[in-house]
C-alpha positions as CSV (number, residue, x, y, z in Angstrom):
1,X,0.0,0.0,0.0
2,X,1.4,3.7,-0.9
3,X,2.2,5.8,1.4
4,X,0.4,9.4,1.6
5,X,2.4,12.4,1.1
6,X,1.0,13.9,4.7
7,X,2.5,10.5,6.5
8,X,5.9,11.0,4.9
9,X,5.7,14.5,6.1
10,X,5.1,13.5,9.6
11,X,7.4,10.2,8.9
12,X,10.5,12.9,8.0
13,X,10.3,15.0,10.7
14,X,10.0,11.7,13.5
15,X,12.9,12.6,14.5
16,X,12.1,16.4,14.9
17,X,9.3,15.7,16.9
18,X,11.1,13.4,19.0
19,X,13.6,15.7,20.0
20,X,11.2,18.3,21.0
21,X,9.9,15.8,23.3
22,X,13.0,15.0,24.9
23,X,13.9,18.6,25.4
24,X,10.7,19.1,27.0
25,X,10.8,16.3,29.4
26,X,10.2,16.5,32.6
27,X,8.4,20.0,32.4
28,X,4.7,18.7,32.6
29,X,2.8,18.4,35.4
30,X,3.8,21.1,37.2
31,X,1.7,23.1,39.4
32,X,2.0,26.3,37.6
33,X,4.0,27.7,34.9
34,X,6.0,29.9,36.7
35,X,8.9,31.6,35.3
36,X,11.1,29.3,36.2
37,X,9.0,26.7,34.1
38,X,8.9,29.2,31.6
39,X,12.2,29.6,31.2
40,X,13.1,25.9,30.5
41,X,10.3,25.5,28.4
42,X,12.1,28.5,25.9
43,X,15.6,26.7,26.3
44,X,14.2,23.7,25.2
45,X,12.3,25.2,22.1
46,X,15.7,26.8,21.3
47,X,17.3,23.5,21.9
48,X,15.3,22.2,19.6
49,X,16.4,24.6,17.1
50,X,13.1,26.4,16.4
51,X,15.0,29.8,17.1
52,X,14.6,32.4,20.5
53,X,12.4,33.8,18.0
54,X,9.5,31.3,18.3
55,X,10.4,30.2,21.5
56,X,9.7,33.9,23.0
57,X,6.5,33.7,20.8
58,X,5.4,30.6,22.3
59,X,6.2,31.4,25.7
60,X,4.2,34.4,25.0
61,X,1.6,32.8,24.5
62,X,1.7,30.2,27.3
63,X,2.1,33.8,29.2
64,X,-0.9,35.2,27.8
65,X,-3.3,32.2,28.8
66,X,-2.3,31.4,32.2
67,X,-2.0,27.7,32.4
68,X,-2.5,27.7,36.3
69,X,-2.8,23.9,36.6
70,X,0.4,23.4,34.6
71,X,0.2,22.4,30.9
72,X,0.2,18.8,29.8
73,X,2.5,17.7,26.8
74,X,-0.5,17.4,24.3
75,X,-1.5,21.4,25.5
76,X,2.1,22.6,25.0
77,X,2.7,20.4,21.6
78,X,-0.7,22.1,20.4
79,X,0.8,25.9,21.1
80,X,3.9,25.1,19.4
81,X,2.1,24.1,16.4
82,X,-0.4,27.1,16.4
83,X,2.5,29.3,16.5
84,X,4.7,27.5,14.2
85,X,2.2,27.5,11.4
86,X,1.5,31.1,12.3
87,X,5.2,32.0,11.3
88,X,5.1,29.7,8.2
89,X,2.4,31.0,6.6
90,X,3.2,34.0,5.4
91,X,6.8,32.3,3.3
92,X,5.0,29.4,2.2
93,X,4.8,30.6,-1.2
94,X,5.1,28.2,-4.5
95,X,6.9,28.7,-7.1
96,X,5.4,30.4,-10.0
97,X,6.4,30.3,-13.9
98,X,5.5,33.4,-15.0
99,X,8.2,35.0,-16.9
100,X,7.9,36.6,-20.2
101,X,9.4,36.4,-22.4
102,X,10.3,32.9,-21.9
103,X,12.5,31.1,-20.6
104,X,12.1,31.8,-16.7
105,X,15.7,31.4,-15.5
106,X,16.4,29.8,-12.3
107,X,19.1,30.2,-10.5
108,X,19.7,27.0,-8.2
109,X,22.7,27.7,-5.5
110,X,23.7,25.9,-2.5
111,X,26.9,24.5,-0.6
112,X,28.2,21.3,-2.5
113,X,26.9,18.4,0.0
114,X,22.9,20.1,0.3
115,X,21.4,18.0,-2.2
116,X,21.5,20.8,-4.9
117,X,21.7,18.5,-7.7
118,X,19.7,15.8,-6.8
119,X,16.8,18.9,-6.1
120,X,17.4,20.4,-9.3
121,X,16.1,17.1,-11.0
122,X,13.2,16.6,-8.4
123,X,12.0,20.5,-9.5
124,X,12.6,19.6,-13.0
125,X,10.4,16.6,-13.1
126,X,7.8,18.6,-11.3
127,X,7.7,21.3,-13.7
128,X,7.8,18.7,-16.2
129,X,4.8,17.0,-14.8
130,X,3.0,20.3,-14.5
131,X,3.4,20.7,-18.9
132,X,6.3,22.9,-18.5
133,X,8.7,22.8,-20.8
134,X,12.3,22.7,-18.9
135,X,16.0,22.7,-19.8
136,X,19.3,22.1,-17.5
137,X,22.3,24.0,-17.4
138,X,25.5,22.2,-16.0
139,X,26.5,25.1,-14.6
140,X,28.7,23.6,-11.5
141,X,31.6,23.3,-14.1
142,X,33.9,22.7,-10.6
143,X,33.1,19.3,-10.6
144,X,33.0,16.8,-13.1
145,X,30.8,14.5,-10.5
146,X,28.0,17.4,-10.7
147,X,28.2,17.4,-14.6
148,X,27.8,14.0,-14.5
149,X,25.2,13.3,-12.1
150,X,23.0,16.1,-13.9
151,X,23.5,14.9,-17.0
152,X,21.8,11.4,-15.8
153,X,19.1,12.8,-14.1
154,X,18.4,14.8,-17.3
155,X,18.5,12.1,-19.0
156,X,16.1,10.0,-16.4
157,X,13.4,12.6,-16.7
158,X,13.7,13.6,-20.2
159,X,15.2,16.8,-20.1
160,X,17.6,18.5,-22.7
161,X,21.0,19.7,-21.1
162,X,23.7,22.0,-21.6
163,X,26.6,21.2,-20.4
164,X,30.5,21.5,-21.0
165,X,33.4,19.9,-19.6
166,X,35.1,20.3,-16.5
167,X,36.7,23.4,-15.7
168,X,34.6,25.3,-18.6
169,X,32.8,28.9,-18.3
170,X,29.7,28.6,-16.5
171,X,28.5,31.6,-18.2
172,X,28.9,30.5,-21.4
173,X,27.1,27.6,-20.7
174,X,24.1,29.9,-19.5
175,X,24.5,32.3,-22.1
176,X,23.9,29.1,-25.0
177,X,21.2,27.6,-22.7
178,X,18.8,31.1,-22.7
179,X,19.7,31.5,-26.3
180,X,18.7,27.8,-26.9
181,X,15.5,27.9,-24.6
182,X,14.5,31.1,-26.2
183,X,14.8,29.6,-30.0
184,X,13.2,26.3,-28.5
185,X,10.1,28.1,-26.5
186,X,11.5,26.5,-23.3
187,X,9.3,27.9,-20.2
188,X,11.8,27.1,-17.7
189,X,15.6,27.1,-17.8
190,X,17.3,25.7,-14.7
191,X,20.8,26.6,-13.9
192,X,23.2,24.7,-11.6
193,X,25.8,26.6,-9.8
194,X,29.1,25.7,-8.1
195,X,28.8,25.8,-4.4
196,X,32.0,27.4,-3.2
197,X,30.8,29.3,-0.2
198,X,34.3,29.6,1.2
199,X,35.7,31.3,-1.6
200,X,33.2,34.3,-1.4
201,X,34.7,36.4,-3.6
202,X,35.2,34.0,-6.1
203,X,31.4,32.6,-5.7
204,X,30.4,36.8,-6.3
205,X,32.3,37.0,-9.3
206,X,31.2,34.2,-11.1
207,X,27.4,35.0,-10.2
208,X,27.9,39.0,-11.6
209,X,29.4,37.2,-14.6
210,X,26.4,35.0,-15.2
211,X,23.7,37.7,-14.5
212,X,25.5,40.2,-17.0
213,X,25.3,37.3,-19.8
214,X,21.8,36.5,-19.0
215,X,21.4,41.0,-19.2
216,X,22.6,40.7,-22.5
217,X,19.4,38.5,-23.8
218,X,16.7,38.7,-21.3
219,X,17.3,41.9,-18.5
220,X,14.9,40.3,-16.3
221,X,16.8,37.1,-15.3
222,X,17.3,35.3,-13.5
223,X,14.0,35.5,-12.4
224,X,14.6,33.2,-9.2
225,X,17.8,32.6,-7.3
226,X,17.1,29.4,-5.3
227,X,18.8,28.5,-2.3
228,X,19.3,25.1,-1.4
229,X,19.5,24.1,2.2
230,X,20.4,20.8,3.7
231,X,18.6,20.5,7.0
232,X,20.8,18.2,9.0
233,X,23.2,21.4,9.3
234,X,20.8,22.6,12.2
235,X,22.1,26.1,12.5
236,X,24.5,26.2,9.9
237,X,21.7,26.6,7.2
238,X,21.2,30.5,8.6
239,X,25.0,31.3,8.2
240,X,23.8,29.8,4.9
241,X,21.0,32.0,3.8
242,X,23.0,35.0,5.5
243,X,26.1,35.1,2.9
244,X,24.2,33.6,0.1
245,X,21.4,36.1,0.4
246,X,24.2,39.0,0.7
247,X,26.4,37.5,-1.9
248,X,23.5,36.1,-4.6
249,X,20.7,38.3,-3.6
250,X,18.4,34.6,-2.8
251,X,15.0,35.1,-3.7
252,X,13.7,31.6,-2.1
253,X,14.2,28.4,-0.4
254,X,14.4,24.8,-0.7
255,X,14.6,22.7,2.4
256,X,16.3,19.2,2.0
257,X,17.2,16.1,3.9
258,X,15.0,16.2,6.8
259,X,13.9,12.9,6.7
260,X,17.5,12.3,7.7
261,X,17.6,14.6,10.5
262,X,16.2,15.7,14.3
263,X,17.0,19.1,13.6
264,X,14.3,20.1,11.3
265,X,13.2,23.0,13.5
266,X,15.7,25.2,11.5
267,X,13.1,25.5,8.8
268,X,10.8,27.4,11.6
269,X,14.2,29.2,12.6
270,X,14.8,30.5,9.3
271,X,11.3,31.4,8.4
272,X,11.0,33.9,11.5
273,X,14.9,35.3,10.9
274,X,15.0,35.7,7.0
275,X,11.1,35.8,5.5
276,X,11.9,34.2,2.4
277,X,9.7,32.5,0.6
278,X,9.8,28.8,1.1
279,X,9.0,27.1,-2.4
280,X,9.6,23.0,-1.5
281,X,11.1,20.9,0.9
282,X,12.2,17.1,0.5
283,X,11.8,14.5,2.5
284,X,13.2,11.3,0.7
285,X,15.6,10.5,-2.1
286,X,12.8,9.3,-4.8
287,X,11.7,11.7,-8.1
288,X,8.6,12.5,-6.4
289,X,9.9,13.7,-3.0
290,X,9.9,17.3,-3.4
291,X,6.9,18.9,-2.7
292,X,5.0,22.7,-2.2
293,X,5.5,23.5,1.6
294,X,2.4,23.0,3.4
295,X,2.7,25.0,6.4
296,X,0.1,23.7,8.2
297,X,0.8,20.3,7.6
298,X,4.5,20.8,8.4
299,X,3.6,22.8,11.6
300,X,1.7,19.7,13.2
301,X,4.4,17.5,11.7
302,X,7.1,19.4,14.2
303,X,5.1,20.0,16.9
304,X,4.1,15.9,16.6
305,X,0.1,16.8,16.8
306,X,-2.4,15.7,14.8
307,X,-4.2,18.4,13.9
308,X,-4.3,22.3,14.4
309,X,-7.7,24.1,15.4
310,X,-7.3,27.4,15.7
């Protein structure tokens, strides 16, 4: 029997969920939530890497409606969700193909190690799936292993690809794939990227190079600069979005791996630092495991409740 999107949601972030419990052991059943209760009941939503953000919103809110029996696990798991969901909804936003003239140029960018590659195909098959017409760029020319790996997925999903060898100009790469996609009628044009964020400067320059080839035949691209984050970096992923949205000018987020990981509150982290929109998150390694972000859904799924009713 096939499983349901919503219970590989909730089956990716177990291990989320689970940790929130642990951190929050021990806390229930208290006779009141005094500050000192209080207090550890923010360190372990920090702990649990939702941010001091959300934790000062939920303990707000615990504030606000005076729990003077205590609060039992189920109560407290219900307010995290509530407020969760609350911060998610405004950057749950999917992505939209729009552009015109065509293509729309995407931008995909990420440290090497997030799952940038693997995501670019996932997004390309659902674009495909959607009747888009899409095209890859091999633009990670770093690594022969990312030229490679695209070049299978493109062809798995039946996708034409530009690509050159390794060690080639990135930019001419993109500069032939908008001309192609633009003789071809191609909707979407999807651009890898190498993922040097320790050489900064060397990340900047080739970015300005790419965005003054794609000036040259469309001035509105790229049209999205994607950012792809691998969850099981915990905190990490917000030193991420911090240079790569100064350095690349990131337009949106893609969350990955956090089926592999307990430290899946970072998504709520990031959403109540940054505000960018939040396109997709994965939460497998199959075709068909990126998905629109669901902030509802993912809200219960970290809090580890079944349902929100607010």
């Amino acid at each position: 029997m096939s499983t349901s999107w919503t219970e590989r949601l909730f089956g990716g972030f177990r291990r989320t969920s689970e940790k929130l419990g642990e951190n929050l052991d021990g806390l229930f059943g208290k006779a009141a939530l005094d500050a000192d209760t209080l207090d550890q009941i923010e360190e372990a939503l920090i702990a649990s890497d939702l941010g001091p953000a959300t934790a000062a919103r939920v303990r707000g809110r615990l504030e606000g409606e005076r729990f003077a029996m205590g609060v039992t696990e189920a109560a407290l798991r219900k307010v995290v969700a509530e407020e969760v969901a609350d911060i998610l909804r405004p950057v749950a936003k999917p992505l939209m193909i729009d552009a015109f003239p065509r293509p729309q140029v995407i931008l995909v960018i990420g440290v090497n190690g997030s799952g940038k590659t693997t995501t670019i195909a996932k997004l390309a098959h659902t674009l495909t799936e959607q009747d888009y017409s899409v095209m890859l760029v091999a633009g990670d020319t770093f690594r022969a292993a990312a030229i490679g790996q695209l070049k299978v997925w493109a062809d798995r999903i039946g996708v034409p690809i530009i690509s050159g060898a390794e060690g080639g100009d990135a930019a001419s790469l993109v500069f032939e794939g908008v001309k192609r996609g633009t003789e071809q009628g191609t909707d979407v044009l999807i651009v890898d990227t190498a993922g040097r964020l320790q050489n900064k400067a060397g990340l900047m320059d080739e970015l300005s190079k790419i965005r003054r080839v794609l000036g040259r035949l469309n001035a509105a691209a790229p049209h999205n600069v994607l950012l792809v984050l691998d969850a099981t970096t915990g905190q990490n992923a917000l030193k991420q979005i911090e240079v790569f949205g100064r350095e690349a000018g990131v337009t949106g987020l893609v969350m990955t791996k956090l089926d592999g990981t307990a430290r899946g509150g970072v998504l709520v982290a990031a959403a109540e630092k940054y505000g960018l929109p939040i396109h997709a998150i994965g939460v497998g390694e199959t075709i068909n495991d990126l998905r629109p972000f669901a902030p509802e859904e993912v809200a219960r799924a970290i809090a580890g409740v079944e349902r929100i009713a607010r």
